[in-house]
N, C-alpha and C positions, 0 to 999 in steps of 0.2 A: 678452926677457931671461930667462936660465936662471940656475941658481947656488943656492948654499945660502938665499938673502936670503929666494927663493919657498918654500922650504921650509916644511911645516907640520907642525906635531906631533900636529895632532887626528884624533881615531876618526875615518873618514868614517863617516859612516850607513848604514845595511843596507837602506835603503829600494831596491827594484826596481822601481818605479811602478804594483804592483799590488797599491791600495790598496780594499782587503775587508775589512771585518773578521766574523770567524766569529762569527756570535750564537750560540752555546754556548761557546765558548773563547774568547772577546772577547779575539780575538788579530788581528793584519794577516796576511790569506791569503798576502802576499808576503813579508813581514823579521820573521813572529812576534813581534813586538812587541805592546806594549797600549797601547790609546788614552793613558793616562797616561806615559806611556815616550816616545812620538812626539810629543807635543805639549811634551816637558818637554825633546827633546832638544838641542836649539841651548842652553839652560841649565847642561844638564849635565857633570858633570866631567870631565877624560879615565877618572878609575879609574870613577865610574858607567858611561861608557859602556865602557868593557872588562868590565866587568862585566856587564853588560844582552848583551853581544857575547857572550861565553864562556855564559852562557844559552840563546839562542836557539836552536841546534840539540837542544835536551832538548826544544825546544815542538813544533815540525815535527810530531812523533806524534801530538800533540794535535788537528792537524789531517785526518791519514790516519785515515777511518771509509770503513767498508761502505755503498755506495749503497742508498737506499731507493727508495722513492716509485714512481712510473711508469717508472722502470728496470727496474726489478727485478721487476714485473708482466709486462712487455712478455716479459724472457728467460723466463719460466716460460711465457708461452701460444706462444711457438715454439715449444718445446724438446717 
């Protein structure tokens, strides 16, 4: 059955099923969201979530940092 009846009004969720969350940005590596945002979302309202939505691409940077650790050791003894 198709038709307006199925129709729905709600945000869908931003969730991509890669569910990470960054321990310094305590954000979701996948829909930038924060543990409190995801766990609240089936609750919340259409304008929260358009709201939390029109956000989430300001967080993305948040996540884009300079590799460290044994990367970054490795390119300097080839190089």
């Amino acid at each position: 059955m198709t038709g307006d009846i199925w129709a729905r009004e709600e945000v869908e969720s931003p969730c991509v099923k890669l569910c990470v969350i960054h321990p310094e940005a305590r954000i979701c590596a996948g829909c930038y969201r924060t543990i409190d945002e995801i766990t609240a979302w089936s609750r919340l309202t259409g304008e929260d979530r358009r709201r939390i939505m029109a956000e989430l691409p300001e967080r993305a940077p948040l996540l884009a940092q300079r590799r460290g650790g044994r990367a970054r050791g490795r390119a300097r003894r080839e190089s």
